[in-house]
matplotlib code that plots the C-alpha trace (Angstrom):
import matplotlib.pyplot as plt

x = [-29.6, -27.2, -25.3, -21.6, -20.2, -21.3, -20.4, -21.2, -21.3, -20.3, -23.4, -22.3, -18.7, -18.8, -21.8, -23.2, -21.5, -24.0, -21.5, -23.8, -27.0, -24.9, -23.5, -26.9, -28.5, -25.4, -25.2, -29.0, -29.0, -25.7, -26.9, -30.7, -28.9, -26.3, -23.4, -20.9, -21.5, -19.3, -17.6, -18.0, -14.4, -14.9, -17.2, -14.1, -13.6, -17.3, -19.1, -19.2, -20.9, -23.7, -25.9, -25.1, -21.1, -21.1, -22.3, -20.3, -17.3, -18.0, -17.6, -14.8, -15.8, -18.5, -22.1, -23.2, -26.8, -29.1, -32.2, -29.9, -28.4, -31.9, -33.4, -30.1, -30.3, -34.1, -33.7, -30.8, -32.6, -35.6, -34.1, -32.0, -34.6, -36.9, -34.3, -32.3, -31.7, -31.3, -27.5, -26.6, -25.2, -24.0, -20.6, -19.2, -19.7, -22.0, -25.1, -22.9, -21.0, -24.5, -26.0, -23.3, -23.2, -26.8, -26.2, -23.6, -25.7, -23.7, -25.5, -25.1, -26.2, -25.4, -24.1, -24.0, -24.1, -27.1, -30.6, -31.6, -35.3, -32.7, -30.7, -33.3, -35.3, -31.7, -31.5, -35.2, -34.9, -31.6, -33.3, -30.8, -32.6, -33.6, -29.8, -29.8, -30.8, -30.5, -29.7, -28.4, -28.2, -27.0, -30.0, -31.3, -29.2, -28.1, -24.6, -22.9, -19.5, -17.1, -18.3, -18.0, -21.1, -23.0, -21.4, -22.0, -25.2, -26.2, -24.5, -25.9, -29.1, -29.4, -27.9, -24.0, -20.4, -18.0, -15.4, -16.7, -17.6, -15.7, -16.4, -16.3, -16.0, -14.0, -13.3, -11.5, -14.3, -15.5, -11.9, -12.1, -15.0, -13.9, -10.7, -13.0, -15.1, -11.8, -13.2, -11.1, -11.8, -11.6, -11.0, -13.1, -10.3, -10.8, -13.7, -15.3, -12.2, -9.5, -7.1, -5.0, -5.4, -2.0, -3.4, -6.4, -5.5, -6.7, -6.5, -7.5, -8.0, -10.4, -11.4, -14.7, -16.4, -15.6, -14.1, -14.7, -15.5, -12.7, -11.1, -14.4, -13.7, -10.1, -12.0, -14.7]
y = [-41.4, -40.2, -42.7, -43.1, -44.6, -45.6, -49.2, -49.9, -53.6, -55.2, -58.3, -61.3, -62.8, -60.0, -60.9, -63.4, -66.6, -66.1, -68.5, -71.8, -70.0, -67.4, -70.6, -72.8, -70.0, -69.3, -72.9, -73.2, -70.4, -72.2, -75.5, -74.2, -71.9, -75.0, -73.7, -75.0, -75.2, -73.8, -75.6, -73.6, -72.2, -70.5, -67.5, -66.0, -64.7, -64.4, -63.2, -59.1, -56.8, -58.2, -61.1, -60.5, -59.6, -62.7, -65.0, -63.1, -64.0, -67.2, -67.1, -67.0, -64.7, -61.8, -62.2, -59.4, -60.5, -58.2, -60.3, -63.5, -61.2, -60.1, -63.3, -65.0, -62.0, -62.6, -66.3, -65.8, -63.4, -64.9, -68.6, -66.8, -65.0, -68.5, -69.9, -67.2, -68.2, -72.1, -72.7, -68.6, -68.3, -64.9, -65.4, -66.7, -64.2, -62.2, -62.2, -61.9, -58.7, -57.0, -57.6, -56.1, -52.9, -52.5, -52.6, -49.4, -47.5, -48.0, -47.5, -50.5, -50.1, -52.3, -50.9, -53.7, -54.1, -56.3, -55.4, -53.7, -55.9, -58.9, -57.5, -56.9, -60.5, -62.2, -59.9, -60.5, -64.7, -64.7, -62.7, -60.0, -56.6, -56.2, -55.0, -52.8, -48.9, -48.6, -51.3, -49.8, -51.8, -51.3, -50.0, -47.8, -44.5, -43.9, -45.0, -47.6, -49.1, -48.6, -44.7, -43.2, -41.7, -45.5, -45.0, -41.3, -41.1, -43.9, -42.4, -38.7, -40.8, -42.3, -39.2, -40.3, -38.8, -39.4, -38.9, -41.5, -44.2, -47.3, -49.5, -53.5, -55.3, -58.8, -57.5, -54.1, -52.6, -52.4, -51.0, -48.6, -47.4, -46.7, -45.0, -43.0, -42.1, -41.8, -44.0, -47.0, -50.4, -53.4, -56.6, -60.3, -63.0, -64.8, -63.2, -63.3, -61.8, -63.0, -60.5, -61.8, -59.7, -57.9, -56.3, -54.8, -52.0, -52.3, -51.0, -54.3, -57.6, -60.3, -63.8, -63.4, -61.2, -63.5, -60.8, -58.3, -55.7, -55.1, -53.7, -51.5, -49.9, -49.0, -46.3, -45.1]
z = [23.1, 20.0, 18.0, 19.4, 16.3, 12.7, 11.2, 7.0, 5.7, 2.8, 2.3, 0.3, 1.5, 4.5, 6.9, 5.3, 3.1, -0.1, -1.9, -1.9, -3.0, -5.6, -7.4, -7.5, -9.2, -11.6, -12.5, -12.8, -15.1, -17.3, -17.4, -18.8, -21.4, -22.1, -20.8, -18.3, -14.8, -12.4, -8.9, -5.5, -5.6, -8.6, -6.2, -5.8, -9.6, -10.1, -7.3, -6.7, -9.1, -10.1, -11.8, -15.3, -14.4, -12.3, -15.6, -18.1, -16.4, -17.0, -20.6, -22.5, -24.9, -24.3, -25.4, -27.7, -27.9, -25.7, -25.7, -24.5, -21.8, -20.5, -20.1, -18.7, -16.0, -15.4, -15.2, -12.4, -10.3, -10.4, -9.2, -6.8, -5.5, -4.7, -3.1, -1.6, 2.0, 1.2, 2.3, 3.4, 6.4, 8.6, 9.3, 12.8, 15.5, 13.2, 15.3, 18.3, 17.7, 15.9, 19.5, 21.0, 18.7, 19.1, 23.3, 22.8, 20.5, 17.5, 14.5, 11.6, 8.0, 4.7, 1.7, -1.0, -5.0, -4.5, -5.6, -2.6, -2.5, -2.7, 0.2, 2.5, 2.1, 2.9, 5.2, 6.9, 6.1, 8.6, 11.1, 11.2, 9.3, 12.5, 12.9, 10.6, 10.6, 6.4, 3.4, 0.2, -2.6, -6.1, -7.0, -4.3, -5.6, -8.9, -8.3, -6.6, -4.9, -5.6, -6.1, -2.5, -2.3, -2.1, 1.7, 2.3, 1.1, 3.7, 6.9, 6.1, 5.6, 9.2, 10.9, 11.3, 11.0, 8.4, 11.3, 13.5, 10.3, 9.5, 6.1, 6.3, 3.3, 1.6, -2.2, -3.6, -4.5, -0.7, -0.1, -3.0, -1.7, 1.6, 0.4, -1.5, 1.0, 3.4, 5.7, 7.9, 6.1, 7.4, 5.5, 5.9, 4.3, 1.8, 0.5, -2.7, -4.8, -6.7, -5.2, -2.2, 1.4, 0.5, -2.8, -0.6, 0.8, 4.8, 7.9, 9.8, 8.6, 10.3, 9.3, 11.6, 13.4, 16.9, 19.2, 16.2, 19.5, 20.1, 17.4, 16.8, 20.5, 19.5, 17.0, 19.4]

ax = plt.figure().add_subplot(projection="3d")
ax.plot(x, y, z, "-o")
ax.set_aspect("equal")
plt.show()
């Protein structure tokens, strides 16, 4: 049976709430290399492209030193890593609407700026790879969100159309990707981004992915 319809997912903030686990590992890594721990609600202006990017921001002034950068990186991923499904959860209606996709032959793959060995063992702790026909991370190509090809790549990869393709993300670099790629995005709210829903740029905007079907069937 062909593939009716392709759907790309954002990870962390979009399927799955990575907050809890991000944060432990970020203030893990700031309280070993005595620096100030974070609170929860900071995510938002931390979380997005990366484990170095996501401590950097942290600091009010940049830290030039390579070999401190390295090991704060290292420390991070490796923390993270050991305890990466601790408190993540998917999103409401998550495992729901993946079921139902699944039933009407709609093909589902990830495209996220996390390592992609990260990605997948989140992915395969939750019990939802399964889901999925591809997982890109931001290291599976040589580029990454919000370049366009991180999504084209992956739906010439598992056989799709870029006419029948839709993008779901909670942050602008999802959405610049999408509009890139000139793909339909859909927004999560309050995802991890300091920019409000009305500086994305969307074509539908969802808080959870209960009823989620039914937007996806006005694009079939």
């Amino acid at each position: 049976m062909t593939q009716i319809y392709t759907i790309l997912f954002d990870l962390d903030g979009t399927i799955v709430n990575t907050a809890p686990d991000l944060m432990a590992a970020h203030n893990h890594v700031m309280k070993k290399f005595g620096h100030e721990e974070k609170k929860m609600s900071d995510i938002k202006s931390l979380a997005g492209k990366g484990a170095w990017v996501m401590m950097q921001r942290s600091f009010k002034q940049e830290i030039k030193d390579e070999k401190i950068k390295k090991a704060m990186t290292k420390e991070f991923i490796d923390f993270y890593a050991k305890n990466i499904d601790k408190n993540s959860e998917p999103l409401e209606g998550a495992i729901d609407f993946f079921e139902w996709a699944k039933n009407k032959n709609i093909s589902m793959a990830v495209c996220t700026n996390k390592q992609e060995n990260l990605a997948v063992d989140l992915l395969k702790k939750l019990d939802i790879y399964k889901y999925f026909d591809y997982v890109a991370g931001c290291d599976t190509f040589s580029f990454n969100k919000p370049n366009p090809r991180h999504l084209t790549n992956v739906v010439e990869i598992i056989g799709g159309n870029l006419k029948k393709t839709i993008m779901i993300g909670d942050s602008e670099v999802d959405a610049d990707s999408a509009h890139n790629a000139n793909l339909p995005f859909v927004l999560v709210e309050d995802g991890y981004t300091e920019k409000s829903e009305k500086e994305i740029k969307h074509d539908e905007l969802i808080s959870n992915f209960i009823g989620f079907e039914k937007i996806i069937e006005k694009y079939l």
